[in-house]
N, C-alpha and C positions, 0 to 999 in steps of 0.2 A: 757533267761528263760529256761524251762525245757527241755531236750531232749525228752521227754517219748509223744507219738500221745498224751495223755491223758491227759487233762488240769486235775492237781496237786492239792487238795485242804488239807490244814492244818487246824484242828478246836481247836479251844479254849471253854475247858467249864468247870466247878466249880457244876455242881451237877448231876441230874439223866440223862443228855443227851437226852431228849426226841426229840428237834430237831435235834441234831445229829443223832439217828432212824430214823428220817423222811427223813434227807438227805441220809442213809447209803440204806436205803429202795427204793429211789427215782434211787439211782445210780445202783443199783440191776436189777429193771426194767428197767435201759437203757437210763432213761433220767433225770437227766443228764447225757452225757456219759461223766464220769470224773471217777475221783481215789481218795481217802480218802489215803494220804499220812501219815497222823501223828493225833493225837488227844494230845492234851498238857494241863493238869490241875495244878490251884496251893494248889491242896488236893489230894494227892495222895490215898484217898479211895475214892474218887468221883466213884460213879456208873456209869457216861459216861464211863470211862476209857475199862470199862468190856464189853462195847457196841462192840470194836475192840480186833482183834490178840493182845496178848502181844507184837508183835515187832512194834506197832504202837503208843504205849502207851509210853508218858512221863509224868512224874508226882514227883512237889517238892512239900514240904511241904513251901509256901511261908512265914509265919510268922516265920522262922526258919533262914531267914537270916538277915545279920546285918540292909541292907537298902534295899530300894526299889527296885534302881535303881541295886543296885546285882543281884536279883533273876530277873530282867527284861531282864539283860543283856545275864542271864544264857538262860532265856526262850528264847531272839531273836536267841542267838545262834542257840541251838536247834531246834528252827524253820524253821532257815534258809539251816542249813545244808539236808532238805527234799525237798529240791527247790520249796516251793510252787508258786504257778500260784496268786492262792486267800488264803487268811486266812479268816476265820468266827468265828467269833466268840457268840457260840451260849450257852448261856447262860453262860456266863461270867462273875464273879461277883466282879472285881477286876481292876481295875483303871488300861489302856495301860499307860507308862512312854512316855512321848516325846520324847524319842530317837528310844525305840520301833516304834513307831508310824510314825516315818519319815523313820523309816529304810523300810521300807513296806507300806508307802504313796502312798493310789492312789488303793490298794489290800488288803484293811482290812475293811470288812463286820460286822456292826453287829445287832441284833436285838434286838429292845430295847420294853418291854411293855405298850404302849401309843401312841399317836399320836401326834408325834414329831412335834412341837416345847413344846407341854404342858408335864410336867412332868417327865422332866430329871431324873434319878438319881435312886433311892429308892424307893419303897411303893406306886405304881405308881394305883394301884386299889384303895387301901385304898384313896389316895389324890383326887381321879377322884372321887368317892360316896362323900365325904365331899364337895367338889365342888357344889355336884348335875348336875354332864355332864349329857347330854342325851347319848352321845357317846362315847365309849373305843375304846380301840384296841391295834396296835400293827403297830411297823415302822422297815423296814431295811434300813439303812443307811453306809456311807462311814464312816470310821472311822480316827479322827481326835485328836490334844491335848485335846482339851476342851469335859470335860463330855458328851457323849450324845449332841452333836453340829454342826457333820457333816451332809454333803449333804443327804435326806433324798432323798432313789428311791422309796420307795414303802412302801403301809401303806394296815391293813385290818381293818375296821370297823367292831365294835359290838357291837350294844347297851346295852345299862345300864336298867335291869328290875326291875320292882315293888321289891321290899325287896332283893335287892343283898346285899349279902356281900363283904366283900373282895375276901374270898376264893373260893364263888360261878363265882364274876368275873372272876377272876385269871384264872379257869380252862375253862371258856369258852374264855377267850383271848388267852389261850395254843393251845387250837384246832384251833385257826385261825393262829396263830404263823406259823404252820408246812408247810400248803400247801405256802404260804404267800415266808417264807424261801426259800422254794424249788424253786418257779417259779422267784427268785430274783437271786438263785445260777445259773439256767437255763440262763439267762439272761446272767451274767458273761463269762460263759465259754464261751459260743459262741459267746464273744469278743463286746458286744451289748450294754454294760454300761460302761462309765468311768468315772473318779471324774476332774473337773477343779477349781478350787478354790472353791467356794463355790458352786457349779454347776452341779447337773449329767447331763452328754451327753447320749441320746441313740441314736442309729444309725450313731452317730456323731454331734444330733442337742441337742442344749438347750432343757435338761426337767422342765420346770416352775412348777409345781406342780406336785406331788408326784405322781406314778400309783398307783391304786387301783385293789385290788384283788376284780373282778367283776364273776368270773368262775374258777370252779378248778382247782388252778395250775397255770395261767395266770392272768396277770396283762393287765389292760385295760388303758389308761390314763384318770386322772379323767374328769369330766367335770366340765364346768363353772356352 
């Protein structure tokens, strides 16, 4: 792994970077003490990108190459050569290729908005109000081949109010996203989370059910 004291972290994201602030803010004040090594988008005017120094910034234009598996291969490169510790991938809006995905198996975070196992994928507000859930949110998970499929560590509940919209949910599932993120990166560096098949370990033991963000910044394990 890294030589650097500083556990490594590489972020992936495809639009305004607003958890990427939350982490670059978190790491500011110290906790987590880590490094923002690289930020790597597949829209090179993504406003993440501007969030970091130019010399941390990658960024292809992905619908620009022939296949998939090109611009994936370009990206893992790239990624790799910044030796990251963890990769997060925080708002990401772009399918990991299975090669990527194994190349950094076991170190690829990402936050998905919902409460994972409900609503994989896309429009994940919209599909929750049609539903009629009483509850949203938001999950960080291990990142895995299968869409939105791996080990789920940590979820934040928010409920669904009288006359929500989409948009109205969305941004209050945003603001539980950040600390949510942060207390999961927290988590990582200081070596506390690992992926076993389909499994998070913490401290080394089976976590059966997902933590929940019960207090700022800290994840509590749920209860029965």
């Amino acid at each position: 792994m890294s030589p650097s004291p500083f556990p490594r972290i590489a972020v992936l994201a495809s639009g305004r970077g607003s958890n990427l602030q939350a982490l670059l803010d978190a790491i500011a004040a110290g906790d987590p003490d880590a490094r923002i090594v690289g930020v790597f988008s597949d829209r090179p005017d993504a406003a993440a990108l501007q969030r970091v120094p130019e010399s941390l910034r990658w960024g292809r234009e992905a619908r620009a190459y022939v296949d998939r598996a090109e611009f994936d291969a370009e990206l893992a490169n790239a990624v790799a050569a910044v030796q990251p510790d963890w990769i997060v991938c925080a708002g990401y809006l772009r399918i990991l290729g299975n090669a990527f995905v194994e190349r950094f198996r076991g170190r690829v975070l990402n936050i998905h908005p919902s409460l994972l196992p409900a609503y994989r994928g896309l429009r994940t507000h919209a599909r929750a109000l049609q539903a009629g859930e009483r509850d949203h949110g938001a999950s960080v998970h291990f990142v895995v081949p299968e869409l939105d499929a791996g080990a789920v560590i940590a979820q934040a509940r928010v409920p669904v109010q009288p006359g929500d919209t989409p948009e109205r949910l969305a941004a209050r599932v945003l603001r539980a996203e950040h600390p949510l993120l942060v207390a999961v990166v927290r988590l990582a560096v200081a070596g506390r989370i690992a992926e076993r098949g389909a499994t998070v370990l913490l401290d080394g033991h089976p976590l059966f059910t997902p933590l929940r963000l019960d207090s700022p910044g800290y994840p509590e394990p749920t209860q029965p």
